[in-house]
VEXBABA-141877 format. One record per residue (C-alpha): residue number from 1; x, y, z. Coordinates in nm, 2 decimals, padded with zeros to 4 digits. Example, Ala and Ser with C-alpha at 12.3 -4.5 7.8 and 13.67 -1.06 7.14 Angstrom:
<rs>
   i     px     py     pz
   1  01.23 -00.45  00.78
   2  01.37 -00.11  00.71
</rs>
This chain:
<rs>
   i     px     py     pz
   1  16.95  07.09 -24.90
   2  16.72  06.99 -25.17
   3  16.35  07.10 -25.27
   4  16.21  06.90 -25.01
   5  16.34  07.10 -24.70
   6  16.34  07.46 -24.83
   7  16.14  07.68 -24.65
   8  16.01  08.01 -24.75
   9  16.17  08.21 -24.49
  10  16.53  08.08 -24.29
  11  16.39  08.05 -23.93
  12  16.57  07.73 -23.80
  13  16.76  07.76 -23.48
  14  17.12  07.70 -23.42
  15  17.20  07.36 -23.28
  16  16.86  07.18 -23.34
  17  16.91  06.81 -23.45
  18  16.58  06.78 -23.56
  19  16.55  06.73 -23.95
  20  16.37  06.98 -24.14
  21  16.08  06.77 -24.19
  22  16.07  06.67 -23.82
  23  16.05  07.03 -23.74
  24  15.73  07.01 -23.95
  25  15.57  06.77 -23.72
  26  15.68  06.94 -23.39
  27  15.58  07.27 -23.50
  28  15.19  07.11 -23.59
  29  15.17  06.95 -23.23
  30  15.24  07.21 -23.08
  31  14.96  07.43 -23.31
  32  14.67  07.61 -23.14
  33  14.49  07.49 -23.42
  34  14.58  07.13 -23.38
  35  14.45  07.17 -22.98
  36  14.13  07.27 -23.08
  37  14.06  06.96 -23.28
  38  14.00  06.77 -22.93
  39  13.67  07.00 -22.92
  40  13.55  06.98 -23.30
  41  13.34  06.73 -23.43
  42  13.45  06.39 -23.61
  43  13.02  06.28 -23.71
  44  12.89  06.37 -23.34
  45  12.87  06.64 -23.12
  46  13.29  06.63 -22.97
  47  13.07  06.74 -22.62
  48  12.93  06.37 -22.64
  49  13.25  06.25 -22.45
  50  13.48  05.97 -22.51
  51  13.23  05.78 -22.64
  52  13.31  05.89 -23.03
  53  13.64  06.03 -23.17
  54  13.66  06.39 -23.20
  55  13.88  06.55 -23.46
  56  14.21  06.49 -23.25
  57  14.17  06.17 -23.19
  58  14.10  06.12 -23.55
  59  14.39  06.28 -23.67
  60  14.63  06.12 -23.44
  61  14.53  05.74 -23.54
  62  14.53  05.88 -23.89
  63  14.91  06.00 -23.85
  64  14.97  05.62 -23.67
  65  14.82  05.45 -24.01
  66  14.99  05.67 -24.31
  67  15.34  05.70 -24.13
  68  15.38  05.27 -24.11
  69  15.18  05.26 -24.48
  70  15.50  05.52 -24.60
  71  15.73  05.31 -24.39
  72  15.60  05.00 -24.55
  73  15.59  05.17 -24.89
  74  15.96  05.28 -24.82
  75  16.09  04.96 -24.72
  76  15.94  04.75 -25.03
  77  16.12  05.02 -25.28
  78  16.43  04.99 -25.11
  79  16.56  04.80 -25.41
  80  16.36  05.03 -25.65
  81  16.49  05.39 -25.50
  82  16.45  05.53 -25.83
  83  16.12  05.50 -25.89
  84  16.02  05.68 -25.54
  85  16.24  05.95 -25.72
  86  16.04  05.99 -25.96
  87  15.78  06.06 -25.76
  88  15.94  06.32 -25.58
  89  16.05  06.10 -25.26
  90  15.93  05.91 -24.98
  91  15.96  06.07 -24.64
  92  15.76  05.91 -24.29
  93  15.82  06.20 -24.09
  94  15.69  06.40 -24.42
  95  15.36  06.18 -24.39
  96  15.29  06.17 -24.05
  97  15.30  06.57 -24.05
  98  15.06  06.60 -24.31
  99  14.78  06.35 -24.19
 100  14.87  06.53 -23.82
 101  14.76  06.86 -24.06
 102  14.50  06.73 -24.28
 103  14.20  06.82 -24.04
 104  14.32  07.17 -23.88
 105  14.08  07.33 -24.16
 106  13.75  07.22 -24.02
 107  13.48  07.43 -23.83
 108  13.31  07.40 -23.52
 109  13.03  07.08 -23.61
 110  13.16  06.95 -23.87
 111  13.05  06.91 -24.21
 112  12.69  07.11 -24.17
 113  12.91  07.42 -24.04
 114  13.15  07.36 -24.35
 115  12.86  07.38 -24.61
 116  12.70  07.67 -24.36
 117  12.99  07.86 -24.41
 118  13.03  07.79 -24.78
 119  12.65  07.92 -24.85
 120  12.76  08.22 -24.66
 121  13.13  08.32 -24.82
 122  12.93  08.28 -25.19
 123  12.60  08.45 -25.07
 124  12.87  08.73 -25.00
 125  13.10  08.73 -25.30
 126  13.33  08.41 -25.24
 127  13.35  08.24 -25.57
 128  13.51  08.00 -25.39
 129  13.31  07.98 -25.08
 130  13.47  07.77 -24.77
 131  13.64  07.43 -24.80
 132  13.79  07.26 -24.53
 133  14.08  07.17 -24.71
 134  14.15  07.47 -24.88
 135  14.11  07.64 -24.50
 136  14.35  07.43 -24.37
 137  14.62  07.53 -24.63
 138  14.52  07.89 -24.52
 139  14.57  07.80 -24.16
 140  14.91  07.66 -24.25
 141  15.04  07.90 -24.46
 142  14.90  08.19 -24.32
 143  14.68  08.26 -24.02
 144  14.83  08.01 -23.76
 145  15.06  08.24 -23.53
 146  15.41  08.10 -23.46
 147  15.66  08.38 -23.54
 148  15.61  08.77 -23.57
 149  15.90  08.74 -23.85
 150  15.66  08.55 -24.11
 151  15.26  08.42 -24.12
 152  15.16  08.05 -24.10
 153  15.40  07.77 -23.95
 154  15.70  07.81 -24.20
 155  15.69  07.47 -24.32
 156  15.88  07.30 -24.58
 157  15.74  07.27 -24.92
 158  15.76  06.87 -24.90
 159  15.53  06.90 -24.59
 160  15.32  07.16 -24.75
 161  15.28  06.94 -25.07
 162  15.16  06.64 -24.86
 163  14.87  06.82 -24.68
 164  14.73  06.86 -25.08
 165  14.46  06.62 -25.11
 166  14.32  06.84 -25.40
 167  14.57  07.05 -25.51
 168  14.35  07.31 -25.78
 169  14.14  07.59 -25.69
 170  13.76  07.61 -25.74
 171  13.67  07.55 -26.05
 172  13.33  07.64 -26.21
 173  13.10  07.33 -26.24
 174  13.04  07.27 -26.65
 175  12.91  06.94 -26.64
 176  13.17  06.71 -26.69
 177  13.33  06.51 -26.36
 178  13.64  06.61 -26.32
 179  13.46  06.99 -26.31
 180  13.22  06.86 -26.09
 181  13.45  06.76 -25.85
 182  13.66  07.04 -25.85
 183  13.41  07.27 -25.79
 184  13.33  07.06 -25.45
 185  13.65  06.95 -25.31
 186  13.99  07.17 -25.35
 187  14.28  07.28 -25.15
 188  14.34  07.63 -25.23
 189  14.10  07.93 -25.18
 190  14.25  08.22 -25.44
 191  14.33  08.43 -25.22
 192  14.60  08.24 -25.09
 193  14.77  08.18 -25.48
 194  15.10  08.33 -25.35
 195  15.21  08.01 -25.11
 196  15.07  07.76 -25.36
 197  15.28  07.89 -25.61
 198  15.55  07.88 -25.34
 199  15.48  07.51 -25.25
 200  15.43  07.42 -25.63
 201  15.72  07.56 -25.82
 202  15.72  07.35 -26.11
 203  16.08  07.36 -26.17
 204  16.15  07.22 -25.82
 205  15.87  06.97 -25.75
 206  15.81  06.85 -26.08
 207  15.47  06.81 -26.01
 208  15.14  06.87 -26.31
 209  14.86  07.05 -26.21
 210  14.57  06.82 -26.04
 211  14.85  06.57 -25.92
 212  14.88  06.48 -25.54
 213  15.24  06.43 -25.45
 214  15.28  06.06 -25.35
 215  15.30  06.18 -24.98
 216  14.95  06.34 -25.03
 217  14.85  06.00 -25.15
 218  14.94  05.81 -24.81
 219  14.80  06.03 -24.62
 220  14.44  06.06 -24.80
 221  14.43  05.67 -24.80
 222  14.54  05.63 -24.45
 223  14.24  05.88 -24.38
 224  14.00  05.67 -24.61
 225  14.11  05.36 -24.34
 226  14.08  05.54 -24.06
 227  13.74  05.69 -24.07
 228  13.63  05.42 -24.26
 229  13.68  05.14 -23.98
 230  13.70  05.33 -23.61
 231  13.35  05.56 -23.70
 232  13.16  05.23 -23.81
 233  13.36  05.07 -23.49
 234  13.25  05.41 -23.24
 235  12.87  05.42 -23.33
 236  12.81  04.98 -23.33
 237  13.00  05.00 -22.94
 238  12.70  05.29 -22.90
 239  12.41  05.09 -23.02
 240  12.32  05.34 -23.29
 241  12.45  05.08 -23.61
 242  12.23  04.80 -23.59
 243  12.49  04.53 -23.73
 244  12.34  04.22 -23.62
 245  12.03  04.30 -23.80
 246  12.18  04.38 -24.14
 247  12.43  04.05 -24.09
 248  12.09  03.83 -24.00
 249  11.83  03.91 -24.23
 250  11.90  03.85 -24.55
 251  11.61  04.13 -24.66
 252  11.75  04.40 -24.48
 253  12.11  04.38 -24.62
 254  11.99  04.37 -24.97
 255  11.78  04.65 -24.91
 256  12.07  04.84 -24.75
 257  12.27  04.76 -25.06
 258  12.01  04.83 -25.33
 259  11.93  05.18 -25.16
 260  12.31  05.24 -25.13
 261  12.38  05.11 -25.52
 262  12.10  05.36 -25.61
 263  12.32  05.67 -25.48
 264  12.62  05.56 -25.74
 265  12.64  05.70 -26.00
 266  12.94  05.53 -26.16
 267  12.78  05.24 -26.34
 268  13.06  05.05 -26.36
 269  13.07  05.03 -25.98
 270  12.72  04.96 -25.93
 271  12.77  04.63 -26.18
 272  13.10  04.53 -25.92
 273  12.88  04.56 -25.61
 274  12.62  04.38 -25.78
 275  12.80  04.12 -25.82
 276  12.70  03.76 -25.61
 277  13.11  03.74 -25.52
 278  13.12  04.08 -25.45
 279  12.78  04.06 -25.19
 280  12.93  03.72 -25.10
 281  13.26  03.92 -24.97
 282  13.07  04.25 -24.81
 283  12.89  03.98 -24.61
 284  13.15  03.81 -24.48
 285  13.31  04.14 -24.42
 286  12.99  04.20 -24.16
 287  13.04  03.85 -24.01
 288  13.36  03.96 -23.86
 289  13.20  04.19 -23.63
 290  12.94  03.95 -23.54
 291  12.90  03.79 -23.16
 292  12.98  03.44 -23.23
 293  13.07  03.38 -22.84
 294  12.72  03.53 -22.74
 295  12.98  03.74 -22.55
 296  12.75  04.04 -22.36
 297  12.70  04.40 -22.55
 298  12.97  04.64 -22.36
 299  13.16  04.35 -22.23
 300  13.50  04.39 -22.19
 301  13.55  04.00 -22.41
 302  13.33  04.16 -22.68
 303  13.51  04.52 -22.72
 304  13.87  04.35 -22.69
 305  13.68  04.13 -23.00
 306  13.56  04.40 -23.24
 307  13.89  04.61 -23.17
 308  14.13  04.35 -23.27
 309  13.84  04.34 -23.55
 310  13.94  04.67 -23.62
 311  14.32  04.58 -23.61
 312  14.34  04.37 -23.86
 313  14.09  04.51 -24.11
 314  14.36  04.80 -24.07
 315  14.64  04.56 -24.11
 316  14.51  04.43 -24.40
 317  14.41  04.74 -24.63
 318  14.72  04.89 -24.56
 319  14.92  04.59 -24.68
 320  14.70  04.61 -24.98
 321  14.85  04.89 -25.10
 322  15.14  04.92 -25.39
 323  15.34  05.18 -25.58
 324  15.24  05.19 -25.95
 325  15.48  05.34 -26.27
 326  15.21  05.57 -26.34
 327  14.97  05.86 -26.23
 328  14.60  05.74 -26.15
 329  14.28  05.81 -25.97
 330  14.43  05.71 -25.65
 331  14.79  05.91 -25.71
 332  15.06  05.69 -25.77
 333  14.88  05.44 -25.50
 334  14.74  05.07 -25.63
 335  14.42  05.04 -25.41
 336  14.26  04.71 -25.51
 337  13.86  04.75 -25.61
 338  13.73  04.52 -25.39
 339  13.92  04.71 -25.07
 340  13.79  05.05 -25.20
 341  13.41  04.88 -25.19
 342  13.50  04.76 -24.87
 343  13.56  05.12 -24.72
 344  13.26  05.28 -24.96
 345  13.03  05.03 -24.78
 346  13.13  05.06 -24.43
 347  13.15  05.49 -24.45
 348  12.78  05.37 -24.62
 349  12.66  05.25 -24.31
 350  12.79  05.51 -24.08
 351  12.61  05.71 -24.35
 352  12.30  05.54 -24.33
 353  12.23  05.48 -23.97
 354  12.39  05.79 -23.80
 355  12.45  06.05 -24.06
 356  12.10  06.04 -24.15
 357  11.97  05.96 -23.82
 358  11.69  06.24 -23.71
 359  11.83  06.29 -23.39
 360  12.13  06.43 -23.54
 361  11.95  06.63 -23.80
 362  11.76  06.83 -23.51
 363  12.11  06.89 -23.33
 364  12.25  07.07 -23.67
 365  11.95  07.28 -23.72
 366  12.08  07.44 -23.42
 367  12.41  07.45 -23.55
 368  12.35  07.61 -23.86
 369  12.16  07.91 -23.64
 370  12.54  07.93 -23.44
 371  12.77  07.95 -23.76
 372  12.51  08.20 -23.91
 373  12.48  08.44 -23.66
 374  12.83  08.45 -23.57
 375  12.95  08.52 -23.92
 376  12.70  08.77 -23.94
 377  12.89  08.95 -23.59
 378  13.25  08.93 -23.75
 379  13.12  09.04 -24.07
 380  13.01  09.36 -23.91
 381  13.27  09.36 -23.71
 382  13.55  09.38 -23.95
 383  13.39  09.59 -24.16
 384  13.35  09.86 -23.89
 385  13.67  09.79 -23.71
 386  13.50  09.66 -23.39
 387  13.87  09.49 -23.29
 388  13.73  09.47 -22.91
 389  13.52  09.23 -23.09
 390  13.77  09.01 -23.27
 391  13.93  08.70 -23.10
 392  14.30  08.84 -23.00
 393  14.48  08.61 -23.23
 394  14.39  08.82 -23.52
 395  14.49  09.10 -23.33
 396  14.84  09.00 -23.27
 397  15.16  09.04 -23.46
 398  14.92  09.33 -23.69
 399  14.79  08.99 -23.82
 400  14.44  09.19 -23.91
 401  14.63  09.41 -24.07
 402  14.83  09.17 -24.28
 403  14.50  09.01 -24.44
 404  14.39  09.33 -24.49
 405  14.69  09.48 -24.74
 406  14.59  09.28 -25.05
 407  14.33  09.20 -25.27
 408  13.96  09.31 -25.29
 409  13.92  09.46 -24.97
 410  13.54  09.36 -24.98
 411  13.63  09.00 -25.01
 412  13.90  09.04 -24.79
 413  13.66  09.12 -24.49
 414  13.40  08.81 -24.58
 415  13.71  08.57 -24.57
 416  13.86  08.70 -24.26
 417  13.48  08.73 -24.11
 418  13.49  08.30 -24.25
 419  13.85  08.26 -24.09
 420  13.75  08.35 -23.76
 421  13.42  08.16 -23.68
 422  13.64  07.85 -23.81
 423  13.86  07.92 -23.58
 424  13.67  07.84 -23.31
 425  13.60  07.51 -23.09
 426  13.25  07.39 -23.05
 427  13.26  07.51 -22.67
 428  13.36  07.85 -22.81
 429  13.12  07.90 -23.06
 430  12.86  07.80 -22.84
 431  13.01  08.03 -22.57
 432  13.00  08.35 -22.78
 433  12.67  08.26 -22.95
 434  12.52  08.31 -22.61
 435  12.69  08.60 -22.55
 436  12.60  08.77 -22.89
 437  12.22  08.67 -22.87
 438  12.16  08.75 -22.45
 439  12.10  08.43 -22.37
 440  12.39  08.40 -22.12
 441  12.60  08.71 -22.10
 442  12.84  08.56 -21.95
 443  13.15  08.64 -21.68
 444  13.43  08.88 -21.73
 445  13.60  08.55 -21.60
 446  13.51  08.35 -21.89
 447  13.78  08.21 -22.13
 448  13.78  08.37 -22.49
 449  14.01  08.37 -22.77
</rs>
C-alpha cells in the first residue's frame, strides 16, 4: 500500500473488495453532509424547485464531468505513465470523490451566508473567518460523524489531497496578488493544522506548499465547466437571462462586454477580450443557444436543443484539456485562453442578469437576518453549555467535547457556534429561525437535527 491509500486510522473491514479510494466515494454518499446539499443553494433559493440546480445536483454532474476528464487524462498518458508519476498519480475514483466532496463546506444560501458568517467568525476573533472550502476540509476531517473510534470520514490522503482547491491557510492581505488571493480563497482554517499536516506530509506526497495535486486540478476545472454552462443553461430555460437580446442587438452585447471588461483587472485579459476575433468567437458562442427553428420557449424541440447545446460545449472544454511538464496557474492542467474566456463570460452573465438581479438581493437581506441571529443563539449557547440547545450531532460520540480539548477555548466556542449554523439546510435554518425569534414555535413533532 502506497501514500495514496494510507489512512490515518486502520478502519477497513475484513472482506471488502472495494479499493481504498472507492471506499472514499461510498463513504461521501452516504454523508449527512452530502444529503443536505439537495436543500442548499446553488445561485437561487434550493426551495425554488427543480427549476435550478441545488448544491446536490451540482455536485453530482460535477463528479460525472471530472471522473471522464481523469479518465480521458489517464488514457492519453498511458504511454507517458511516468509523467502522471511525477505528479503524484492519476486515480478516477480519486476524482470523482473529491468533486462529490468539494461542496459539503457551504452554508445554508449560499454565498451571502458564506461572507455573513465570515464577517461574524472575524468580528469575534477568527483571523481566519469562514471559508467554504476550508469548512469542507473541517467537515471531512473532523466534524462529519461516521465512527465513535476517530472524527471525520477517515479518508485516504490521496482523496483528502484532491478536495484542496487552495491548499494554504489565510493569509494576511499585503498588497501583492498572490496575498490577495490567499486571504479570500483557502482550504484550511488553523485550527484544523493537525490533518493538513496529516494529508500533506512532504516526504510522502511530494507536494510544495500552494500546489494543488493534479487530482485537485480535475476536479476544480470540471467545477469551472459545470457551473459555468448548466447555471447560464437553468436561468435562460427560466426567462431570467435575456439571451436573444444580447445575441440581436449589437449595442447591448458591447455594452455587456465593456461593463464586464471594466471589472478585470488583469490587463492582459482585458486586451484578449478586446480583441475583434476574440468578440467574433464569444458571439458565435451566444449563437449556439439561439432559436434558429423559431421552435416555442419551454418546448420540448427547443429544451432537447439547448441541452444537447450544453453537451457539447461540455464535450468540448473537456477535450481541451492537456497535461503539461510543469506547475502553472491552472496546476499541472493546459486550459487554452480562449476556453477560460469562454467560461469567465458565461459565469459573467449569470453574474450580470441573476446575481445582481434585485429580486434576489431583497431575498438575501433576509438571509443575512437568519445566519445572524442564529450564530448569535449557538454562540451563547456554547458558551453557557445550553446542550438542550445544540443540534444532537454535536452531541454525539462526546463530539462537543472533542472540539472543545484544544486550542483557545474562546475561539474554539465562535468556530464551533460557525460549525453548527453551517450545518444546517435552508429548511432548517429557516425552521429554527422561527423558533428562536417566536414567529412560529413550532411542534414537538417537528424534525430537528
Amino acid at each position: 500500500m502506497n501514500y495514496r491509500e494510507i489512512r490515518q486510522y486502520n478502519s477497513g473491514k475484513q472482506g471488502d473488495q472495494r479499493r481504498a479510494f472507492q471506499i472514499d466515494r461510498d463513504r461521501l454518499i452516504y454523508s449527512a453532509y452530502f444529503r443536505r446539499l439537495a436543500q442548499v443553494t446553488q445561485v437561487v433559493s434550493a426551495s425554488e424547485g427543480n427549476v435550478f440546480h441545488n448544491r446536490l445536483t451540482h455536485s453530482l454532474k460535477v463528479a460525472q464531468v471530472a471522473r471522464r476528464l481523469a479518465e480521458r487524462l489517464q488514457e492519453l498518458n498511458n504511454s507517458n505513465s511516468n509523467l502522471i508519476n511525477k505528479y503524484g498519480g492519476l486515480d478516477p475514483d480519486v476524482v470523482e470523490a473529491a468533486a462529490i466532496a468539494h461542496d459539503l463546506g457551504h452554508p445554508p444560501f449560499g454565498h451571502i451566508a458564506e461572507k455573513e458568517l465570515d464577517q461574524l467568525a472575524r468580528s469575534h476573533g477568527l483571523s481566519d473567518g469562514f471559508e467554504g472550502n476550508a469548512q469542507t476540509f473541517r467537515i471531512l476531517t473532523l466534524l462529519e460523524p461516521h465512527r465513535p473510534q476517530y472524527p471525520g470520514l477517515d479518508l485516504t490522503r490521496a482523496t483528502l489531497n484532491a478536495t484542496l482547491k487552495y491548499p494554504w491557510f489565510c493569509e494576511r492581505d499585503n498588497g501583492n496578488t498572490q496575498s490577495k488571493k490567499r486571504s479570500k480563497k483557502y482550504s484550511i482554517y488553523d485550527q484544523d493544522r493537525k490533518a493538513f499536516e496529516f494529508v500533506r506530509e512532504v516526504s510522502a506526497t511530494g507536494l510544495q506548499n500552494y500546489q494543488q495535486s493534479l487530482e485537485a486540478s480535475i476536479m476544480d476545472f470540471a467545477d469551472d465547466v459545470t457551473y459555468s454552462v448548466h447555471d447560464l443553461e437553468d436561468f435562460y430555460f427560466a426567462g431570467l437571462i435575456p439571451l436573444e437580446t444580447i445575441i440581436n442587438n449589437e449595442d447591448e452585447f458591447e455594452k455587456f462586454l465593456n461593463d464586464w471588461v471594466k471589472t478585470i483587472s488583469d490587463n492582459k485579459l482585458k486586451e484578449q477580450i478586446n480583441e475583434s476575433k476574440q468578440k467574433i468567437s464569444l458571439k458565435n458562442l451566444l449563437n449556439l443557444y439561439s432559436n434558429k427553428k423559431g421552435d416555442n420557449p419551454g418546448s420540448i424541440e427547443q429544451i432537447a436543443y439547448i441541452k444537447s447545446v450544453s453537451s457539447n460545449l461540455i464535450q468540448n472544454y473537456v477535450q481541451s484539456v492537456s497535461l503539461k511538464e510543469d506547475y502553472g496557474e491552472h496546476g499541472y492542467l493546459e486550459r487554452p485562453i480562449k476556453i477560460e474566456i469562454e467560461l469567465k463570460f458565461l459565469q459573467r452573465i449569470v453574474w450580470k442578469y441573476v446575481i445582481l438581479n434585485p429580486r434576489l438581493a431583497t431575498q438575501q437581506y433576509g438571509q443575512r437576518k437568519i445566519i445572524k441571529t442564529l450564530f448569535d443563539v449557538y454562540k451563547e449557547a456554547v458558551e453557557t453549555n445550553q446542550v438542550n440547545l445544540i443540534p444532537a450531532h454535536f452531541l454525539q460520540h462526546g463530539s462537543l467535547e472533542r472540539l472543545l480539548t484544544t486550542g483557545d477555548q474562546k475561539h474554539q466556542k465562535v468556530r464551533i457556534a460557525v460549525d453548527i449554523v453551517a450545518s444546517f439546510s435552508e429548511m432548517e435554518a429557516i425552521l429554527m429561525f422561527r423558533r428562536f425569534t417566536g414567529i412560529d414555535h413550532g411542534s414537538v413533532m417537528d424534525y430537528i437535527v
